[in-house]
ROTI-381658 format. One record per atom (N, C-alpha, C): residue in three letters; atom name; x, y, z. Coordinates in Angstrom, 2 decimals, padded with zeros to 5 digits. Example, Ala and Ser with C-alpha at 12.3 -4.5 7.8 and 13.67 -1.06 7.14 Angstrom:
rest	atom	east	north	up
ala	N	013.19	-005.69	007.80
ala	CA	012.30	-004.50	007.80
ala	C	013.20	-003.30	007.80
ser	N	012.85	-002.25	007.08
ser	CA	013.67	-001.06	007.14
ser	C	012.90	000.03	007.87
This chain:
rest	atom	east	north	up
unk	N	108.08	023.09	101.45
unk	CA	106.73	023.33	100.96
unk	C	105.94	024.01	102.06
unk	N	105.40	025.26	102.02
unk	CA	104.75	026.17	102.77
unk	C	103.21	025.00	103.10
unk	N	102.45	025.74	104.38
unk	CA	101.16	025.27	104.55
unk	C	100.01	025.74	103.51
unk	N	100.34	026.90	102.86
unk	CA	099.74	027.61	101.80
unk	C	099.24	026.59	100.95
unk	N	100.26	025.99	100.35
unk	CA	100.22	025.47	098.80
unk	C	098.85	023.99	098.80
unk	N	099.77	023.56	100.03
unk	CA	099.03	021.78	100.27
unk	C	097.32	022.44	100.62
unk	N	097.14	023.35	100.80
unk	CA	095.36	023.73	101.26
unk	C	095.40	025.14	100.04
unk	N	094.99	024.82	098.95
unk	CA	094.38	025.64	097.94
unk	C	093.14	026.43	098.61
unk	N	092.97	027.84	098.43
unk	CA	092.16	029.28	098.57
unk	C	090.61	028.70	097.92
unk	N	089.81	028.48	098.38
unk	CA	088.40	027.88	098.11
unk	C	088.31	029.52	096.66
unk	N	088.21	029.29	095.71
unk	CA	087.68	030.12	094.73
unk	C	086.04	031.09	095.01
unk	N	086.49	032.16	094.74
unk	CA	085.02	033.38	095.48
unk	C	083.93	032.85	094.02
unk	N	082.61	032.86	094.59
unk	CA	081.84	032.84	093.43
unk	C	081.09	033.85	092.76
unk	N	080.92	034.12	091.97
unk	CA	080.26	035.49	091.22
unk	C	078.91	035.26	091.33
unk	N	078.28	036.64	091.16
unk	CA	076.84	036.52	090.86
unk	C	076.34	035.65	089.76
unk	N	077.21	035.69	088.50
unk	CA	077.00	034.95	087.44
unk	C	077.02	033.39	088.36
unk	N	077.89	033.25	088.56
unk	CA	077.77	031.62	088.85
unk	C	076.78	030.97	090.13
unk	N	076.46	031.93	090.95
unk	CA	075.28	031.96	091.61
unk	C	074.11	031.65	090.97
unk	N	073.93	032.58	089.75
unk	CA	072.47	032.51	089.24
unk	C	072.71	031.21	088.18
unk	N	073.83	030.76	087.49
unk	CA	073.68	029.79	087.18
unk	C	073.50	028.65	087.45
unk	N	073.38	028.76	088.91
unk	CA	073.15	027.24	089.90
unk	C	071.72	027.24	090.14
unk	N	071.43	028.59	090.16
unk	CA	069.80	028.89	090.46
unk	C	069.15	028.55	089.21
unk	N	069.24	028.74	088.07
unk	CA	068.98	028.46	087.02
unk	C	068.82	026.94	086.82
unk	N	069.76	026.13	087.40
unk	CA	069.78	024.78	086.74
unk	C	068.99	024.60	087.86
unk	N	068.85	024.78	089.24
unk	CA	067.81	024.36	090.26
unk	C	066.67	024.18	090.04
unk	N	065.74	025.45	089.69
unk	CA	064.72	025.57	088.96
unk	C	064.50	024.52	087.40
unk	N	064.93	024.67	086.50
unk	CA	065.08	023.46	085.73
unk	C	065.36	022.32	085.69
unk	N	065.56	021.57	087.61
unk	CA	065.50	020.60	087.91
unk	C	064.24	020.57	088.20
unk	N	063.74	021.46	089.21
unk	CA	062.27	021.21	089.65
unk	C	061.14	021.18	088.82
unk	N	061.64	021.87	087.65
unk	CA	060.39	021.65	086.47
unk	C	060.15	020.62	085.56
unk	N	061.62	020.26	085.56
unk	CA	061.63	018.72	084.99
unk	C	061.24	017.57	086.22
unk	N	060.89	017.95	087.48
unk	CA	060.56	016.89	088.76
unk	C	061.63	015.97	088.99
unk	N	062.54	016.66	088.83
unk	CA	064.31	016.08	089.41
unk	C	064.40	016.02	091.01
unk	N	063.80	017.72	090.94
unk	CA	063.82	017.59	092.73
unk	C	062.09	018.29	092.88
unk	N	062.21	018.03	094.45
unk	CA	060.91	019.01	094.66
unk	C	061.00	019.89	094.95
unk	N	059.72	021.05	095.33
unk	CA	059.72	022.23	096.06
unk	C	060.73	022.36	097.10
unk	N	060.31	021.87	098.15
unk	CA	060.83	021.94	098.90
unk	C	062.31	022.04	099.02
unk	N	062.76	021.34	098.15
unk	CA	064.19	020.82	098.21
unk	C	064.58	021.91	097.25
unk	N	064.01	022.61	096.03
unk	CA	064.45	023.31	095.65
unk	C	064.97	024.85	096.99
unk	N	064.01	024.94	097.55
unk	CA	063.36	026.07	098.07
unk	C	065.21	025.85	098.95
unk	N	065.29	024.90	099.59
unk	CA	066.35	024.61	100.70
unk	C	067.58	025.08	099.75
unk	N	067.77	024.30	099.03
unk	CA	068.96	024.39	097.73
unk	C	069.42	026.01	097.19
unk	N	067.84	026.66	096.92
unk	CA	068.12	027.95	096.66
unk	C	068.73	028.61	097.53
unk	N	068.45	028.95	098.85
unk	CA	069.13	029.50	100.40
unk	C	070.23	029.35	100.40
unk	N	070.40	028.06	099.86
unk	CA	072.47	028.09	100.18
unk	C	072.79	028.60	099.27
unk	N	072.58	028.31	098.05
unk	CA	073.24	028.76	096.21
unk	C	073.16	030.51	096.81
unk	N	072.01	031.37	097.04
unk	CA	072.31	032.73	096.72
unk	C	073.09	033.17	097.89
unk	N	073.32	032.57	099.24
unk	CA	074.56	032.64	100.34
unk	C	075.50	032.24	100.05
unk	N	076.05	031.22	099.10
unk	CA	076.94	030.78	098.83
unk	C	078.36	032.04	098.39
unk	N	079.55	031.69	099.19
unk	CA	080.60	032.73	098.73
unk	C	081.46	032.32	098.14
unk	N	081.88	030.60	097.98
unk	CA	082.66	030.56	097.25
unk	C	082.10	029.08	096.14
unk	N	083.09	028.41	094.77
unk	CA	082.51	027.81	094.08
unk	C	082.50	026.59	095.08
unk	N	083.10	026.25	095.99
unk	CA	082.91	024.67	096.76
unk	C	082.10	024.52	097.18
unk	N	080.99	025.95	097.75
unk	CA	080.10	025.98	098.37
unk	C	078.71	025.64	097.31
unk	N	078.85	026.14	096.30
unk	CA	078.14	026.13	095.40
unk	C	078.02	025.02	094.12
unk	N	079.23	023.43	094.15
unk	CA	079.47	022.48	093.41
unk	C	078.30	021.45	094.09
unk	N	077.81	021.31	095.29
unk	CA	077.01	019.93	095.72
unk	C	075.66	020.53	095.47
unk	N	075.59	021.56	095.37
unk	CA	074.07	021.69	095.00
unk	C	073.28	021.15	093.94
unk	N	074.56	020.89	093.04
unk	CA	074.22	020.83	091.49
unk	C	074.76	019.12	091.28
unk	N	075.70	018.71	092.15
unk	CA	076.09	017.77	091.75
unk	C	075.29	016.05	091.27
unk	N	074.15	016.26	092.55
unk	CA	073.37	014.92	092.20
unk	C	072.31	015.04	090.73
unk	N	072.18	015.89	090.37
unk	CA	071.46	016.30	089.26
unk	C	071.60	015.66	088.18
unk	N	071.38	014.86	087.50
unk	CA	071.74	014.28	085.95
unk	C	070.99	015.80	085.34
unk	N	071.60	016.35	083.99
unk	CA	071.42	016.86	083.08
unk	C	069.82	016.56	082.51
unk	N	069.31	017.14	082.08
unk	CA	068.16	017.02	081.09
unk	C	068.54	016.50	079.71
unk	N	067.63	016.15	079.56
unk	CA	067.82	015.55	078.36
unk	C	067.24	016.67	077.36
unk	N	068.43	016.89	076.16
unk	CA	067.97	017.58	075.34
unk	C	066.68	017.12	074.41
unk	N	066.23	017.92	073.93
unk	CA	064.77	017.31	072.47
unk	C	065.70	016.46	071.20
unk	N	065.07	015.28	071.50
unk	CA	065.41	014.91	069.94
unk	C	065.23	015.64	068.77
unk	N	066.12	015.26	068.04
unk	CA	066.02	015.46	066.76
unk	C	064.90	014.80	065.96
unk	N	064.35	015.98	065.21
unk	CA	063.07	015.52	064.66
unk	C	063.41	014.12	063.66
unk	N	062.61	013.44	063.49
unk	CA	062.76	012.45	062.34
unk	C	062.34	012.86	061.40
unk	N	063.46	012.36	060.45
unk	CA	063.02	013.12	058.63
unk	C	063.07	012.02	057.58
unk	N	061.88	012.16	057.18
unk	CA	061.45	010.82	056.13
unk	C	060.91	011.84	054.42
unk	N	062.01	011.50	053.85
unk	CA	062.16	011.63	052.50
unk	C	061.74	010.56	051.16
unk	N	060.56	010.53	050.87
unk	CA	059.81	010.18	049.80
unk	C	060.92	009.55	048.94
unk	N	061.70	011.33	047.89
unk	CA	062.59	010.24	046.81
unk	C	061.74	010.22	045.84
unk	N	062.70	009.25	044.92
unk	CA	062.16	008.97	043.50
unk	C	061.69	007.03	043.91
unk	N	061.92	006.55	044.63
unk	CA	061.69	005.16	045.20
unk	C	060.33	005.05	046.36
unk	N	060.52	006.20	047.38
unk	CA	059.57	005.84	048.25
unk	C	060.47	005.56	049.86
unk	N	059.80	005.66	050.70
unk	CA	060.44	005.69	051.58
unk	C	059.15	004.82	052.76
unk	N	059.57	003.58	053.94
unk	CA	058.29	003.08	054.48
unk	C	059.12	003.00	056.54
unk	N	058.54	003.64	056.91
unk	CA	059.11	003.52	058.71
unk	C	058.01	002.87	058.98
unk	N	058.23	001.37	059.16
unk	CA	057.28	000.12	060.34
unk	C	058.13	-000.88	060.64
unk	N	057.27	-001.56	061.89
unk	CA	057.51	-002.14	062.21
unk	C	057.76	-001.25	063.42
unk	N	058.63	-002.08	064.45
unk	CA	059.24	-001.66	066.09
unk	C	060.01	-000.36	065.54
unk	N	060.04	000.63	066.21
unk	CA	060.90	001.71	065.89
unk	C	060.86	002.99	067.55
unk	N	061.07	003.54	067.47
unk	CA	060.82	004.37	068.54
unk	C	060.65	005.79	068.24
unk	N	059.48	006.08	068.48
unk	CA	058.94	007.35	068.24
unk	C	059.36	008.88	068.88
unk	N	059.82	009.74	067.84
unk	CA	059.89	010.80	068.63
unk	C	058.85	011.88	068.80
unk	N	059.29	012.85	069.30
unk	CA	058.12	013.88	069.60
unk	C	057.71	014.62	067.94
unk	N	059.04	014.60	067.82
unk	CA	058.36	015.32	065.94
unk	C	058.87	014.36	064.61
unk	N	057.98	014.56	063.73
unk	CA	058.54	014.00	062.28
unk	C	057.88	015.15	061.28
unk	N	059.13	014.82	060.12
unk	CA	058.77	015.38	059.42
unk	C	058.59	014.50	057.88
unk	N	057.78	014.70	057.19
unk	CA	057.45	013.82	056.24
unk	C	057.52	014.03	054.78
unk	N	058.30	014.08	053.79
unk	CA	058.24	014.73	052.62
unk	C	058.26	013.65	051.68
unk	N	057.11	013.77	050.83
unk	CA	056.67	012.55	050.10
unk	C	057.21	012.31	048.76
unk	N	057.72	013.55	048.01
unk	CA	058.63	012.92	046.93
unk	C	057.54	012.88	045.66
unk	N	058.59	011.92	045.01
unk	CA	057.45	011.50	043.99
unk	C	056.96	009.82	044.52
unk	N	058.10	008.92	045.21
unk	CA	057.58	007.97	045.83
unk	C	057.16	007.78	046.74
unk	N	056.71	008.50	047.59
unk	CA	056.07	008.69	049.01
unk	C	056.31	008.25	049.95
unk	N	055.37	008.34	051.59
unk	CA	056.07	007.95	052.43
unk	C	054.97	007.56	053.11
unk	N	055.30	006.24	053.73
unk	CA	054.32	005.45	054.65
unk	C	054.55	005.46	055.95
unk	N	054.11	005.91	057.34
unk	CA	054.46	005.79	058.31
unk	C	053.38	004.95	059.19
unk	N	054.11	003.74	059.72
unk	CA	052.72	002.94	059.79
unk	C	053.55	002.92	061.64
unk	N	052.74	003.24	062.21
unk	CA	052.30	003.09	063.77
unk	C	052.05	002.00	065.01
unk	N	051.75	001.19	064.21
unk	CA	050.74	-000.43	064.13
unk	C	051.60	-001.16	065.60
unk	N	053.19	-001.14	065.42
unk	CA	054.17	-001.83	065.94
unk	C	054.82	-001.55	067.14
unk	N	054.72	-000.08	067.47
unk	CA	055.21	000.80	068.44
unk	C	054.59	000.99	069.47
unk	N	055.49	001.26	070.76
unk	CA	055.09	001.24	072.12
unk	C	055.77	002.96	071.78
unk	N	054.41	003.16	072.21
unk	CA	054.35	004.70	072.42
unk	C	054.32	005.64	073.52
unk	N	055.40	005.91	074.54
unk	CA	054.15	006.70	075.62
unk	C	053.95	008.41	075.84
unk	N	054.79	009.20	074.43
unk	CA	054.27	010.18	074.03
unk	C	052.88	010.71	074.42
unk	N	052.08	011.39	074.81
unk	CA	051.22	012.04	074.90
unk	C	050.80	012.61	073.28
unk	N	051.80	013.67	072.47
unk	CA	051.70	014.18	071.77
unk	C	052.64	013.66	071.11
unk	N	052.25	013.51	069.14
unk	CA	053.72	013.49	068.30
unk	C	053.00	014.31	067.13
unk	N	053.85	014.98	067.18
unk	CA	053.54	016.21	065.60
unk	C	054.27	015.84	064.46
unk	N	053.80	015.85	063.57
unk	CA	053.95	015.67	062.43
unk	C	054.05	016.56	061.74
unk	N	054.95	016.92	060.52
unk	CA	054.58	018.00	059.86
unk	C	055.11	017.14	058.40
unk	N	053.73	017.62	057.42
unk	CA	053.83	016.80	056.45
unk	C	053.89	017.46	054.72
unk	N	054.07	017.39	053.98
unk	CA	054.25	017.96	052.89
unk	C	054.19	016.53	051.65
unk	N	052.88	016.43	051.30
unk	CA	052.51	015.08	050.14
unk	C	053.61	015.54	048.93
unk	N	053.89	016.53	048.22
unk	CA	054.71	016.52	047.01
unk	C	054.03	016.12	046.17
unk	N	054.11	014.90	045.09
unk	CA	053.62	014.29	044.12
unk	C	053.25	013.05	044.97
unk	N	054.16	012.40	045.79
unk	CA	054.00	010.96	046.04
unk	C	052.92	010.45	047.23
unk	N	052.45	012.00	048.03
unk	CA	052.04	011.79	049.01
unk	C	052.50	010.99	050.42
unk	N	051.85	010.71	051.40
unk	CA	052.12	010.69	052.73
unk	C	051.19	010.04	053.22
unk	N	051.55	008.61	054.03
unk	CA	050.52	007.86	054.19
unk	C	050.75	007.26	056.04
unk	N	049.85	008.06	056.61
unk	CA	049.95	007.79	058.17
unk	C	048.72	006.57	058.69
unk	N	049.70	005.60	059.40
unk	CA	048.59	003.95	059.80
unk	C	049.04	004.21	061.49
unk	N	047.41	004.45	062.11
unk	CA	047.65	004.51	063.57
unk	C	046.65	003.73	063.88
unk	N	047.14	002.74	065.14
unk	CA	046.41	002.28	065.75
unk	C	044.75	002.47	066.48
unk	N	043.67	001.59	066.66
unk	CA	042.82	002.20	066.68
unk	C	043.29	002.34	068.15
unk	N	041.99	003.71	068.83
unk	CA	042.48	004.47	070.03
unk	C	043.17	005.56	069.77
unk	N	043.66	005.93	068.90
unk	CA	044.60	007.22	068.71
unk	C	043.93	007.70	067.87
unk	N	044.38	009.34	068.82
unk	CA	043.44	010.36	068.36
unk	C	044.58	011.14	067.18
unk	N	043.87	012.01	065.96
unk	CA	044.19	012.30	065.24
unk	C	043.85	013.88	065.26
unk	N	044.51	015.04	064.77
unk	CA	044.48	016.02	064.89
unk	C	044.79	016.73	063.01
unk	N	043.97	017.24	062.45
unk	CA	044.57	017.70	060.91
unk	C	043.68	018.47	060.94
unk	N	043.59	019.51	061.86
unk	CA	042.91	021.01	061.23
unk	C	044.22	022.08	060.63
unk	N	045.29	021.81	061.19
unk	CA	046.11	022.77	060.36
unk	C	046.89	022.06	059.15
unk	N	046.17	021.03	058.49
unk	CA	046.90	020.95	057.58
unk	C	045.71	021.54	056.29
unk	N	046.83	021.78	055.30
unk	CA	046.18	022.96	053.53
unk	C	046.03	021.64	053.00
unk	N	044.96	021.39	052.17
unk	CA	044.25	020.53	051.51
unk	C	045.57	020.35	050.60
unk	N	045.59	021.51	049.63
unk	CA	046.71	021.49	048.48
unk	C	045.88	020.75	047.24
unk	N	046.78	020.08	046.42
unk	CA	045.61	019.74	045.47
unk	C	044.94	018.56	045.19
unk	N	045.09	017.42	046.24
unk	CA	044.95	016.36	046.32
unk	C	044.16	016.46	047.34
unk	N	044.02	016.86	048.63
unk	CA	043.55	017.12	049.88
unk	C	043.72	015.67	051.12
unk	N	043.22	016.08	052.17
unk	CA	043.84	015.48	053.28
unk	C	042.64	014.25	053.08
unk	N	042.75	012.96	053.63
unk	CA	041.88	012.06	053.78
unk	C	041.97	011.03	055.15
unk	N	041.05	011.32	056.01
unk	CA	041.31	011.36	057.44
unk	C	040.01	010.44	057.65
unk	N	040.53	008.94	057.69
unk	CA	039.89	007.87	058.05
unk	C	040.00	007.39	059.43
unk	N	040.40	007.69	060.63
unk	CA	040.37	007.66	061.52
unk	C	039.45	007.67	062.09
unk	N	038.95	007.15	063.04
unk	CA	037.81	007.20	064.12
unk	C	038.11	008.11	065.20
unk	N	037.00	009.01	065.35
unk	CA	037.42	009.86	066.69
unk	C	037.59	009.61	068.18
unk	N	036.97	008.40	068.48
unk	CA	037.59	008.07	069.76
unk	C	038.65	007.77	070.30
unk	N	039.11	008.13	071.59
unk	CA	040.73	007.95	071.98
unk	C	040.73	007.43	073.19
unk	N	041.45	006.29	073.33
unk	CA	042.20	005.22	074.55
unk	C	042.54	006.30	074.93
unk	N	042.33	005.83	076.75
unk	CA	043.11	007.25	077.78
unk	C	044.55	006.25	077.93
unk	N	045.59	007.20	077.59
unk	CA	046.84	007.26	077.96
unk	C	047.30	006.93	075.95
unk	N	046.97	006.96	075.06
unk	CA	047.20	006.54	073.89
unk	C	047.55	008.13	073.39
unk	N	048.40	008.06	073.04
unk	CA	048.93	009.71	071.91
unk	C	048.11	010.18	071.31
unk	N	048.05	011.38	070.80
unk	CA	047.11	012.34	069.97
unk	C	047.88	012.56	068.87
unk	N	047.89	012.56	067.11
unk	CA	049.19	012.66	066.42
unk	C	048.54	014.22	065.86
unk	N	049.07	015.13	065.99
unk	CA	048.89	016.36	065.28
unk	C	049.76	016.40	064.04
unk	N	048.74	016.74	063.02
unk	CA	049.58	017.17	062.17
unk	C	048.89	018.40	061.37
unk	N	050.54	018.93	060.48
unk	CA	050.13	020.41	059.94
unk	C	051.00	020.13	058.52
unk	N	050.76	020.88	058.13
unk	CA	051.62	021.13	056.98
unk	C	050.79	021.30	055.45
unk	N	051.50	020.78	054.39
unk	CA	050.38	020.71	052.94
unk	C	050.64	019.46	052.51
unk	N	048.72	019.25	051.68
unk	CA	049.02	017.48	051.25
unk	C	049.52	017.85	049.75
unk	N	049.64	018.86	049.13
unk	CA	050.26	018.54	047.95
unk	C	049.66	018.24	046.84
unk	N	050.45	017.62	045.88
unk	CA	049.24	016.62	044.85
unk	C	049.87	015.32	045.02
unk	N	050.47	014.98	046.11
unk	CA	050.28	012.83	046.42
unk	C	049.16	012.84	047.29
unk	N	048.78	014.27	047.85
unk	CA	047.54	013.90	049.31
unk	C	047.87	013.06	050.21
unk	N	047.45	013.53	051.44
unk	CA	047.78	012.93	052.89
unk	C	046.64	011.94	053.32
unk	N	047.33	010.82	053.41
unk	CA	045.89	009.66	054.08
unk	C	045.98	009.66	055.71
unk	N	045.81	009.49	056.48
unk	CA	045.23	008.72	057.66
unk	C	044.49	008.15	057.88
unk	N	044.98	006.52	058.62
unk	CA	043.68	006.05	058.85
unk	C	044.30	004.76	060.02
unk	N	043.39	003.71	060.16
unk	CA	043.53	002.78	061.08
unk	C	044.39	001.39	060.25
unk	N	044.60	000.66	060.21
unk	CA	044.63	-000.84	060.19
unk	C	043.64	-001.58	059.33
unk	N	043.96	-001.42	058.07
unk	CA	043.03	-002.19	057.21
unk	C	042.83	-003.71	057.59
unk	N	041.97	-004.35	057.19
unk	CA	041.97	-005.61	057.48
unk	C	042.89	-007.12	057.15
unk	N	043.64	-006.70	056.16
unk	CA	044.41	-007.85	056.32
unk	C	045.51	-007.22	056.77
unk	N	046.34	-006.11	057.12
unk	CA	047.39	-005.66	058.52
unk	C	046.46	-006.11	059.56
unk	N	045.78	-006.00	060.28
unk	CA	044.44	-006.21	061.04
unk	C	045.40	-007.83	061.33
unk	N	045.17	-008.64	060.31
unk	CA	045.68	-010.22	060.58
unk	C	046.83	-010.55	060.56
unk	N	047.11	-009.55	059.84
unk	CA	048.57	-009.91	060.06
unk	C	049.60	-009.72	061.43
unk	N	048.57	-008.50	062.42
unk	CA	049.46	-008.34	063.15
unk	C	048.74	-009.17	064.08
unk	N	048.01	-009.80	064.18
unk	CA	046.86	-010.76	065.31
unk	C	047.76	-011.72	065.18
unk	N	048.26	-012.30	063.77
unk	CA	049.47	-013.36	063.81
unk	C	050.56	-013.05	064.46
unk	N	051.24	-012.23	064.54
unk	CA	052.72	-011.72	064.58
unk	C	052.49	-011.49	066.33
unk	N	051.23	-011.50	066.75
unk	CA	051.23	-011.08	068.22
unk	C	051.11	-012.72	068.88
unk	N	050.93	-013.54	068.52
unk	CA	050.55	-014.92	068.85
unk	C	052.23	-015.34	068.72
């Protein structure tokens, strides 16, 4: 067995695979994986870098980003469709009310979203959004349609509490929003005791 074989030729790296290290660098630092600085250091070696060994530890401590969830999709139906209770919120939903509609009640969830968009479409059965008070509500881009939007919400907003935007058309079930009627109100004062 030659000295050749037992010590493998470090592989040359391409421009392509250069800029793809630079690429994920930068998309560490924007996601605040790493910092400036450390990017800035990281970059210097990646575009000197001549071969791929030189260019594997740059990238290595990095966990991946996390891709965007998948929007949540809530389908009305001929029955109706209801998301409460504990659940975990994503950045988007989408809401299609059917002829039995759809209730999305808020009430239960630890949220720490900033923003969750909604995009809603009443149908016949309409679309019925329950947010906690403190959360701010957003429905200038949604189309009345032929029922129209009904936005019981209070405009004030808890700092650090989500903003829920929504767009879309209310249809003829019409889109409600609003807070915590009074006996949810007790019911969840119980359920928190």
């Amino acid at each position: 067995m030659s000295a050749e074989s037992s010590h493998p030729v470090p592989l040359r790296a391409s421009d392509a695979d250069r800029e793809a290290v630079v690429a994920e660098l930068q998309d560490a630092a924007a996601d605040g994986r790493i910092d400036l600085d450390e990017l800035g250091a990281r970059l210097e070696v990646a575009l000197a870098a001549r071969t791929l060994v030189e260019l594997a530890p740059l990238t290595a401590d990095l966990v991946p980003a996390m891709p965007p969830a998948q929007p949540l999709l809530l389908k009305g139906g001929m029955a109706g469709v209801v998301r409460g209770g504990a659940w975990r919120v994503p950045e988007q939903i989408r809401a299609y009310g059917g002829m039995g509609g759809v209730k999305i009640d808020f009430t239960r969830v630890e949220c720490r979203l900033r923003v969750v968009e909604i995009e809603v479409d009443g149908q016949a059965g309409g679309v019925e959004i329950v947010v906690p008070d403190g959360w701010a509500v957003e429905s200038q881009q949604v189309d009345p349609g032929l029922a129209g939007l009904r936005d019981r919400t209070t405009p004030e907003k808890l700092p650090g509490s989500p903003l829920v935007r929504l767009a879309g058309t209310c249809g003829m079930g019409g889109v409600t929003v609003r807070h915590p009627k009074r006996g949810e109100r007790r019911k969840l004062l119980r359920e928190s005791r």
